[in-house]
N, C-alpha and C positions, 0 to 999 in steps of 0.2 A: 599102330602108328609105324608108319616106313620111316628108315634110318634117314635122317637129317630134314625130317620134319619136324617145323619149329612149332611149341606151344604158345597157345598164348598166356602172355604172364604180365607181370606188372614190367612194363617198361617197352613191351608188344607194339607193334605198328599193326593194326587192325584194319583191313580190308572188310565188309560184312555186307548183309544184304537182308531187310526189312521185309520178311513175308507178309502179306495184309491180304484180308481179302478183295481189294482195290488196285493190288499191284504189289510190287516189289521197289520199295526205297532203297537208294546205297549208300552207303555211311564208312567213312572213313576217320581212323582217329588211333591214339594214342593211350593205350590201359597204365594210368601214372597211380598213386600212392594219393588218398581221397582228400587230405590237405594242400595237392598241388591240384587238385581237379578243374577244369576249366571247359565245359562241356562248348559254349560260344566259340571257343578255339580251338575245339577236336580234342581236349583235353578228358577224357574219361576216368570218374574214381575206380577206385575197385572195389568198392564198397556199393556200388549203386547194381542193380538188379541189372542189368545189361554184361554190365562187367562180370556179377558171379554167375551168369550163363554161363558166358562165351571163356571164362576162363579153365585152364587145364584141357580145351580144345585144338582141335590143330582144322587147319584149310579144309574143305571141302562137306563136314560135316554138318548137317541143319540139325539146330538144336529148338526144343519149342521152349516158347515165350511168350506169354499171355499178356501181354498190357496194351488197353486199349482195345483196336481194331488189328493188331500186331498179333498176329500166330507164331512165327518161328522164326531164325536168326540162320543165315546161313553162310557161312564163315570161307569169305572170297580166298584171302591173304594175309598169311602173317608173317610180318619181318621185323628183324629189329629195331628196336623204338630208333627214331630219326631225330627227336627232339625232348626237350621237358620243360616244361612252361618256366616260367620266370618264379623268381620266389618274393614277387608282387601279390601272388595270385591271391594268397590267404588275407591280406591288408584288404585288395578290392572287394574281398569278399564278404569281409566283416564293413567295410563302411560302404558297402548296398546295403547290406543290415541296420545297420545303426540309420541310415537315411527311411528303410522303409519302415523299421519298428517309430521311428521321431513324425512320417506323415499319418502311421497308425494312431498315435495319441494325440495328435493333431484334429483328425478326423473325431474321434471318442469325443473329444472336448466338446468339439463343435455340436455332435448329436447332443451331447449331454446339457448345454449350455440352452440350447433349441427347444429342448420338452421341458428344461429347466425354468426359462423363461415365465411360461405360460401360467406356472405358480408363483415365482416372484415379482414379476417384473419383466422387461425387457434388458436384454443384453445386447453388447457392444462386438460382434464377429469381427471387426475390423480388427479388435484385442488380441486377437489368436495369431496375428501376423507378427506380434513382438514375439512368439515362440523362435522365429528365424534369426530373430538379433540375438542368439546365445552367448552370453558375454560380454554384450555393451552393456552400458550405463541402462537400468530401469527410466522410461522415458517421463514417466508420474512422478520420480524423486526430482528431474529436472526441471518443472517447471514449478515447483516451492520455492 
């Protein structure tokens, strides 16, 4: 490593370059601390397999990288981190989750309710839309 070659580390401005055997992709982003990760906004963990590549690397070296159709990573620019995501990140990140773990047992029910049927009886799928009104009034106590 030549004197005032930076590494890259958590906080890094990342220049890189996507070897494939279809070409070369460039990717630009930010190596942040895996709770602020925000990969949609150039936000990179350091925890995710990209990151412990290319970390304790400096410019110009191609490092291999097996994921996918992706061979090697080859490491344009690195400067000081420019920015750090908001500290929204981890909120939005847990209520993606909470929304797609809530359309997962949504879904469940439904299969379940569908092969369920066929030995009880027939069921009501339109039922599965009160899972959305979380917190209202049960609409069956209403009409007693």
């Amino acid at each position: 490593m030549a004197a005032g070659e930076l590494l890259v580390v958590v906080g890094a401005h990342v220049a890189v370059e996507l070897i494939s055997k279809d070409g070369i992709d460039d990717l630009e982003l930010e190596i942040v601390p895996d709770q602020r990760a925000d990969f949609a906004h150039g936000f990179l963990g350091e925890g995710t397999p990209l990151a412990r590549a290319i970390l304790g690397k400096t410019a110009g070296e191609v490092v291999p990288y097996q994921v996918g159709d992706i061979q090697a990573v080859r490491i344009i620019r690195v400067a000081p981190g420019e920015e750090m995501p908001d500290n929204e990140v981890q909120s939005r990140r847990q209520e993606a989750m909470r929304k797609a773990v809530e359309q997962a047992e949504r879904t469940n029910a439904m299969i379940f309710a569908s092969s369920y049927s066929g030995k009880w009886g027939d069921y009501d799928p339109g039922g599965v839309d009160l899972w959305e009104k979380a917190g209202e009034e049960d609409p069956d106590k209403s009409k007693q």
